[in-house]
MIDOSE-1310 file (N, C-alpha, C; in nm, 2 decimals, decimal comma, always signed):
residues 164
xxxx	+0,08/-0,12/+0,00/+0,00/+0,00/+0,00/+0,09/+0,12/+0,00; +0,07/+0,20/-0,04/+0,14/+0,31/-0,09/+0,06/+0,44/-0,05; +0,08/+0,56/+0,07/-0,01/+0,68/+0,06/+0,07/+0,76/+0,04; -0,02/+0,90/+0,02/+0,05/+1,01/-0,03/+0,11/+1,11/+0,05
xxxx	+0,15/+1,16/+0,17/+0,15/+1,28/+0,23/+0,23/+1,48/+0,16; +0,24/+1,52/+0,23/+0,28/+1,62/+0,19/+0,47/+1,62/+0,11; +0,51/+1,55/+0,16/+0,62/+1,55/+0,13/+0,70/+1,42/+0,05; +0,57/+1,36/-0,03/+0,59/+1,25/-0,14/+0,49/+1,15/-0,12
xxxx	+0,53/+1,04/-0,18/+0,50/+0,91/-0,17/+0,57/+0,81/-0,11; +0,52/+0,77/-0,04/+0,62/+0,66/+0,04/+0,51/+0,51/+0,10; +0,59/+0,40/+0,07/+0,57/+0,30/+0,13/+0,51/+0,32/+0,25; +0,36/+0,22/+0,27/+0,35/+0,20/+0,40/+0,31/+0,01/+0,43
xxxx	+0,44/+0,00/+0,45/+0,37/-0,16/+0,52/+0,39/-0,22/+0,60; +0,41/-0,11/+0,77/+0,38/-0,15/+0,85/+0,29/-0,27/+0,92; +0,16/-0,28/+0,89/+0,11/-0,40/+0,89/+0,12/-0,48/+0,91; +0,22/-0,55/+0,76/+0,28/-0,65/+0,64/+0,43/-0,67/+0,75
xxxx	+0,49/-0,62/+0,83/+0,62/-0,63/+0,88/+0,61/-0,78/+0,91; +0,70/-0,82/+0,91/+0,71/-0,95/+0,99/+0,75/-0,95/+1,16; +0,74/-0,79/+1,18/+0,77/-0,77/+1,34/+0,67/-0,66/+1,41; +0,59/-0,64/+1,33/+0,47/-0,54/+1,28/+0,46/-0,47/+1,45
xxxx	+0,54/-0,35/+1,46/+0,52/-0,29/+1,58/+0,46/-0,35/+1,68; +0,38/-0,36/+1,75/+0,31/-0,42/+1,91/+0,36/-0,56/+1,87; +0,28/-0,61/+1,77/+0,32/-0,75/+1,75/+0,40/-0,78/+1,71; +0,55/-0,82/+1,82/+0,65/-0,90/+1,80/+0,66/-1,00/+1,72
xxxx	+0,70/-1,04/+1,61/+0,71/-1,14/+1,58/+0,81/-1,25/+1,61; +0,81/-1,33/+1,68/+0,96/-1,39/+1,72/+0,97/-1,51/+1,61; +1,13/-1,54/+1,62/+1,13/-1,64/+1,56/+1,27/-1,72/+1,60; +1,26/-1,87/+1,61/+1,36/-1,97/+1,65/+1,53/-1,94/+1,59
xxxx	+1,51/-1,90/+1,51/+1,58/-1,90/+1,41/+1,64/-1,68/+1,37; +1,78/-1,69/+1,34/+1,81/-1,59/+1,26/+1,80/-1,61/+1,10; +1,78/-1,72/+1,05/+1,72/-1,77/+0,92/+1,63/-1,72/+0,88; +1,53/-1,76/+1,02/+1,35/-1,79/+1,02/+1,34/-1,67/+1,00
xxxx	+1,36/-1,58/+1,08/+1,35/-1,42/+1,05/+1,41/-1,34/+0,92; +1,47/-1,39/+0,84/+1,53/-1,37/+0,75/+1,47/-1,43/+0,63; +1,38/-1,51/+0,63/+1,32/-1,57/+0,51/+1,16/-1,51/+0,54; +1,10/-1,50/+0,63/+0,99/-1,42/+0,63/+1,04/-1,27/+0,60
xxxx	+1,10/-1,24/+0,62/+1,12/-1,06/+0,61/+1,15/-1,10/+0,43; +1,25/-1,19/+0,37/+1,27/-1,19/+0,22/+1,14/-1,23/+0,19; +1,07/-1,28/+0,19/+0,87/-1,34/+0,18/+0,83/-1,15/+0,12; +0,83/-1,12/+0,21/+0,77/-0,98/+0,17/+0,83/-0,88/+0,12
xxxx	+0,95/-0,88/+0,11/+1,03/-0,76/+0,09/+1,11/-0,81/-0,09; +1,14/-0,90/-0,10/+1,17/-0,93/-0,24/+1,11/-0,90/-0,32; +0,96/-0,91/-0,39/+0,87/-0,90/-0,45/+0,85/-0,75/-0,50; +0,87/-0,65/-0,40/+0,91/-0,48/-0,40/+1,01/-0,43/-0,40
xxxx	+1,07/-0,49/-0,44/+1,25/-0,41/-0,47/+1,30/-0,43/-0,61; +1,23/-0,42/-0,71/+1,24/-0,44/-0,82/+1,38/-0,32/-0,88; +1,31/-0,16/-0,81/+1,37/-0,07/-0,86/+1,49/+0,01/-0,79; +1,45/-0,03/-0,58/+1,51/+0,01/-0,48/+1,51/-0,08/-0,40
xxxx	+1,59/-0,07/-0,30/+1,67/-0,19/-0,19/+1,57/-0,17/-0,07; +1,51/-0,23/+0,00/+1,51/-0,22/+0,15/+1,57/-0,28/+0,22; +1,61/-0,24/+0,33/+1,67/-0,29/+0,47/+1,62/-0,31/+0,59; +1,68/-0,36/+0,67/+1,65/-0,36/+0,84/+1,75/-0,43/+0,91
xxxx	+1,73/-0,46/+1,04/+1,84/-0,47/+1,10/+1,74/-0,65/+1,17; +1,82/-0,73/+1,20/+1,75/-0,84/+1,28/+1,85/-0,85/+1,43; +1,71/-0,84/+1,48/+1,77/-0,85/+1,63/+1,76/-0,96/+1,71; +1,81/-0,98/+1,85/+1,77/-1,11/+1,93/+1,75/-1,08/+2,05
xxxx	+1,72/-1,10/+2,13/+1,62/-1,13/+2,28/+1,61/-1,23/+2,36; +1,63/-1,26/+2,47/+1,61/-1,39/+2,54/+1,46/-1,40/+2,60; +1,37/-1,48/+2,58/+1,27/-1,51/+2,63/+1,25/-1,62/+2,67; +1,22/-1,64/+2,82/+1,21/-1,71/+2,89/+1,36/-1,82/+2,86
xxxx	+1,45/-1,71/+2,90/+1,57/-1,83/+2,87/+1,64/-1,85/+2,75; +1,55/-1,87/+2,62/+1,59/-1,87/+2,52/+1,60/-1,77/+2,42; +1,71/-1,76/+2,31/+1,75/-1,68/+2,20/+1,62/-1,68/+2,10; +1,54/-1,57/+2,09/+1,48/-1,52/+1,98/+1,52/-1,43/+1,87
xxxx	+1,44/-1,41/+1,80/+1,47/-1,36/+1,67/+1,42/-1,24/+1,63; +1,42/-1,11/+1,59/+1,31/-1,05/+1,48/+1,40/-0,94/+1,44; +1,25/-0,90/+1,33/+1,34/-0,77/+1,22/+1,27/-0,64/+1,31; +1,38/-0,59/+1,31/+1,31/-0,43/+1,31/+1,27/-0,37/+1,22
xxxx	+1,22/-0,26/+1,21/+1,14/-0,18/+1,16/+1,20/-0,19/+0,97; +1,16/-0,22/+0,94/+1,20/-0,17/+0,74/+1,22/-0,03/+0,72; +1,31/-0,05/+0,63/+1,36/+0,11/+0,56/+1,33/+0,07/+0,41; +1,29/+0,20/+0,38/+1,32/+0,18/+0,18/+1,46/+0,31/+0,11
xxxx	+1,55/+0,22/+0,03/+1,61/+0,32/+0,02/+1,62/+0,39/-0,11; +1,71/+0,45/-0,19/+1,71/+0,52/-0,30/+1,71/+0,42/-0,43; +1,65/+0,45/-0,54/+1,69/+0,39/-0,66/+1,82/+0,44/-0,71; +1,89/+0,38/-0,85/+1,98/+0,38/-0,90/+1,98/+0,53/-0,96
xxxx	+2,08/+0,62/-0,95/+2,07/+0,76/-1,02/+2,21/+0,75/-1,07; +2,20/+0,75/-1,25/+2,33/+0,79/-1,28/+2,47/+0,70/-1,21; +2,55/+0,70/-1,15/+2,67/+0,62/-1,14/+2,63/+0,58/-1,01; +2,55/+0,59/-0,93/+2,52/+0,60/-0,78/+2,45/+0,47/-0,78
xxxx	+2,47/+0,35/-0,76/+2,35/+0,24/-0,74/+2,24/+0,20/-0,63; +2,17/+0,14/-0,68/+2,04/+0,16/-0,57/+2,11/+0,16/-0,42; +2,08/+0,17/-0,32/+2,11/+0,18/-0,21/+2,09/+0,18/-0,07; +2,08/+0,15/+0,03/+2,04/+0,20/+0,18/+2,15/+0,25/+0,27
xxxx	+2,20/+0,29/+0,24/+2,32/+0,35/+0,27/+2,25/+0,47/+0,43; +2,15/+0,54/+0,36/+2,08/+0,66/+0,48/+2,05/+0,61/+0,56; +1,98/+0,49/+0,53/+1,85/+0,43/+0,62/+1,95/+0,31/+0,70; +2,07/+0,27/+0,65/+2,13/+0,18/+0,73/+2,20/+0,27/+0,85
xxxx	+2,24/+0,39/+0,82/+2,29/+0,46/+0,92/+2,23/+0,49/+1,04; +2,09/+0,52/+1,01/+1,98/+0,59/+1,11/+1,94/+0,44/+1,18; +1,93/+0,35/+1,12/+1,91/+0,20/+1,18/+2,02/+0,14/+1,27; +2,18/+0,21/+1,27/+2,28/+0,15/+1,32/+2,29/+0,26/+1,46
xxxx	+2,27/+0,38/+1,44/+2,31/+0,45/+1,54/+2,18/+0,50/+1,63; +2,05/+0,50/+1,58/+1,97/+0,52/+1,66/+1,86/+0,45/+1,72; +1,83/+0,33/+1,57/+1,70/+0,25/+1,60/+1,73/+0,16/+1,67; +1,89/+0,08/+1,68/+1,93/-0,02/+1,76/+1,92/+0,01/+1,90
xxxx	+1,96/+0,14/+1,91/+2,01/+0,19/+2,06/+1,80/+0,20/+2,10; +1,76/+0,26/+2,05/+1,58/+0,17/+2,09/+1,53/+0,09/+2,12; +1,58/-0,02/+2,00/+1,60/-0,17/+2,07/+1,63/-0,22/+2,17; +1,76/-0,14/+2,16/+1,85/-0,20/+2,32/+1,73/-0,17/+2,42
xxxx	+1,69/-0,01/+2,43/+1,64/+0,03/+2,56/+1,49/-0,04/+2,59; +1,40/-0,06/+2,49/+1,30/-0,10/+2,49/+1,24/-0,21/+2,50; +1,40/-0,29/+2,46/+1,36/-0,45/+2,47/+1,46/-0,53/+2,51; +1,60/-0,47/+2,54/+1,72/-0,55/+2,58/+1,74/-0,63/+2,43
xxxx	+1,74/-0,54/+2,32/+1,75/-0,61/+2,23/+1,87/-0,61/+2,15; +1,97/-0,69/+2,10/+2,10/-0,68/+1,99/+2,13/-0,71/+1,89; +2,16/-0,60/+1,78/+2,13/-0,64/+1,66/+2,26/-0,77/+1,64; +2,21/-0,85/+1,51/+2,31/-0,99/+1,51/+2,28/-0,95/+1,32
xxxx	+2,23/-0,90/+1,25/+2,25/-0,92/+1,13/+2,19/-0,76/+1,09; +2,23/-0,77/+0,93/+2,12/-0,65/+0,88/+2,08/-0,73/+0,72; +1,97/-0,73/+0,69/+1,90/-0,77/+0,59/+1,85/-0,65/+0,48; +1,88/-0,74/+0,39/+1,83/-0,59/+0,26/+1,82/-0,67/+0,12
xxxx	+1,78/-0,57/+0,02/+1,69/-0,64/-0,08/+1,81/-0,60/-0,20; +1,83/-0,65/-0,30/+1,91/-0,61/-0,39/+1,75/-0,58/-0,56; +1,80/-0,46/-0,63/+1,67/-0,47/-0,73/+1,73/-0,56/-0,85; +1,61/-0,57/-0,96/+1,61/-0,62/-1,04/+1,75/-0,58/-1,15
xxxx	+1,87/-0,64/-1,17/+1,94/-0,63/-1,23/+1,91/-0,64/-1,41; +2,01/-0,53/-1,47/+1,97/-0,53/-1,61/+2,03/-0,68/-1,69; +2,02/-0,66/-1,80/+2,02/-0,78/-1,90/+2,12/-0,79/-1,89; +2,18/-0,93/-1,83/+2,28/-0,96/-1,84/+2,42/-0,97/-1,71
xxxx	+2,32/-0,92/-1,64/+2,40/-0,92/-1,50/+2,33/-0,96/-1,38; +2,38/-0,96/-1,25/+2,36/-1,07/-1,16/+2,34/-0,98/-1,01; +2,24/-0,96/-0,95/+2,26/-0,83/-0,82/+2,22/-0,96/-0,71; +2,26/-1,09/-0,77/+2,29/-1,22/-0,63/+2,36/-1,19/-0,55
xxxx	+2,49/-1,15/-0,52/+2,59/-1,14/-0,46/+2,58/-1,02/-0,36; +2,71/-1,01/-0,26/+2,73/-0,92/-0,21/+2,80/-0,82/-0,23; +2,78/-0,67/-0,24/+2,88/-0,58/-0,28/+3,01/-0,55/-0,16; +3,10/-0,49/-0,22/+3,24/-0,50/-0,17/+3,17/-0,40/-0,05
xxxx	+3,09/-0,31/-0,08/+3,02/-0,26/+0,04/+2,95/-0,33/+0,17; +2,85/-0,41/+0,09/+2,79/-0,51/+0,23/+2,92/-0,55/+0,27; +3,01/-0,62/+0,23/+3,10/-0,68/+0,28/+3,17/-0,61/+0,41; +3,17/-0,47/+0,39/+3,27/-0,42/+0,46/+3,16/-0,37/+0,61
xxxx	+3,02/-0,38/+0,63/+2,94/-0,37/+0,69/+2,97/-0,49/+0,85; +3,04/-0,59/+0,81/+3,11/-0,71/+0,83/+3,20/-0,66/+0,99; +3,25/-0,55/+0,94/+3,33/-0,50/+1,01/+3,31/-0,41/+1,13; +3,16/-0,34/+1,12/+3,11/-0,29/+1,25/+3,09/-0,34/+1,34
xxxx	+3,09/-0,31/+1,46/+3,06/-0,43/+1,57/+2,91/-0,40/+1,60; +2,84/-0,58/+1,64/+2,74/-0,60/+1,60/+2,69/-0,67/+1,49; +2,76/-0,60/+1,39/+2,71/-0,67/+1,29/+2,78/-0,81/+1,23; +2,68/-0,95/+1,27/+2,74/-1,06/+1,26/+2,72/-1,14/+1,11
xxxx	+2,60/-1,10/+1,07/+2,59/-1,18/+0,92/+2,56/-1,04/+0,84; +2,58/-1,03/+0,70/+2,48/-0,94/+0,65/+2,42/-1,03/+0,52; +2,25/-1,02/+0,51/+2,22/-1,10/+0,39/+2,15/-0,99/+0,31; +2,18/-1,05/+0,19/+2,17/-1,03/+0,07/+1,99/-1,13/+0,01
xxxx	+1,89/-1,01/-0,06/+1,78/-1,11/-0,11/+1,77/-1,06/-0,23; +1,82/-1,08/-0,35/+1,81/-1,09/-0,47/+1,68/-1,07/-0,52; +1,64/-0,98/-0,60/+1,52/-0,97/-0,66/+1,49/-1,09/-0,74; +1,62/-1,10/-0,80/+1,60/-1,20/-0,96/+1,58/-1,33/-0,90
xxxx	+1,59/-1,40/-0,76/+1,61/-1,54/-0,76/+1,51/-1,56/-0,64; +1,51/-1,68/-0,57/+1,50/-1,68/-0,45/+1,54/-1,71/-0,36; +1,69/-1,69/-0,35/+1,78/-1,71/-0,29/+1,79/-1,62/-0,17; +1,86/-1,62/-0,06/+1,89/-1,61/+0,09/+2,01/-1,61/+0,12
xxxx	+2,15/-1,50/+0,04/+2,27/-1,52/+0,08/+2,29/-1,49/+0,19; +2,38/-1,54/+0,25/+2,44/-1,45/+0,41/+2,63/-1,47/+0,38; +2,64/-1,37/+0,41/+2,80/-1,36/+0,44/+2,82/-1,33/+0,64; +2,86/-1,39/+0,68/+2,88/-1,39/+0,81/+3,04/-1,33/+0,84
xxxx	+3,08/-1,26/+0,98/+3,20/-1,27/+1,01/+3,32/-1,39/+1,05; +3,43/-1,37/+0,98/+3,48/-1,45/+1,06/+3,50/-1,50/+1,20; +3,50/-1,57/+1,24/+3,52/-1,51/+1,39/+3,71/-1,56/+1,42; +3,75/-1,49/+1,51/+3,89/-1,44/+1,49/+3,91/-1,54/+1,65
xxxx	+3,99/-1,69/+1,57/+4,03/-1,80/+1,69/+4,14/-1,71/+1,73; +4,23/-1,74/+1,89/+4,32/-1,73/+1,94/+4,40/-1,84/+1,93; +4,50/-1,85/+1,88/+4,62/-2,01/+1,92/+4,70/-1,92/+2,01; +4,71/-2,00/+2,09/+4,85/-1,95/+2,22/+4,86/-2,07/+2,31
């Protein structure tokens, strides 16, 4: 659904979230949360990316799962390719630290949509960018959901053994 306000057109599918404000959605899994959020969000990213962040929670003991809030970000302009670059920022420095306070919650991934690539090319993979997202702390996987397939990539951190 799509409304109008004064200052454009913008996505509304709160509703539709897989964590849809009041209603938590939890899930067993950082997968599980990750393939319902791609459920909904692939299908709309034809021309621009969305993102979010997936967080985790202990309930009653155990590790749960969910997405936070969705972002939508810019389409392709000229040499600039589609992107969430804004909306990943504002999700890393402010909407986490909400999480934290609101729910004891920690982000463990960030999820986002790649659009429909032209004739002849492949927007499956991760860019040298996601990659380097790798490297903020917190962030443990970043996945990639391909318009063109239905694929579910994840690049995870290494994690860095000690020998001594």
């Amino acid at each position: 659904m799509f409304r109008k306000n004064d200052k454009g057109v913008r996505a509304d599918y709160r509703d539709q979230e897989p964590s849809g404000g009041k209603n938590l959605r939890l899930f067993d899994s950082e997968h599980g949360a990750a393939a319902a959020w791609a459920d909904l969000f692939r299908g709309r990213s034809a021309i621009v990316e969305y993102g979010a962040f997936i967080y985790s929670l202990r309930v009653g003991g155990e590790k749960k799962y969910y997405t936070g809030r969705t972002h939508v970000g810019m389409g392709s302009h000229g040499r600039i390719r589609a992107n969430v670059v804004i909306p990943f920022i504002y999700m890393y420095l402010f909407q986490s630290v909400i999480e934290l306070i609101k729910r004891g919650a920690r982000i463990e991934a960030f999820i986002h949509s790649h659009p429909q690539p032209g004739p002849g090319y492949t927007c499956r993979n991760h860019s040298p960018e996601d990659l380097l997202l790798l490297k903020l702390p917190g962030i443990k996987t970043v996945y990639v959901i391909p318009f063109e397939n239905t694929e579910i990539n994840a690049a995870a951190r290494r994690s860095r053994a000690h020998v001594g």
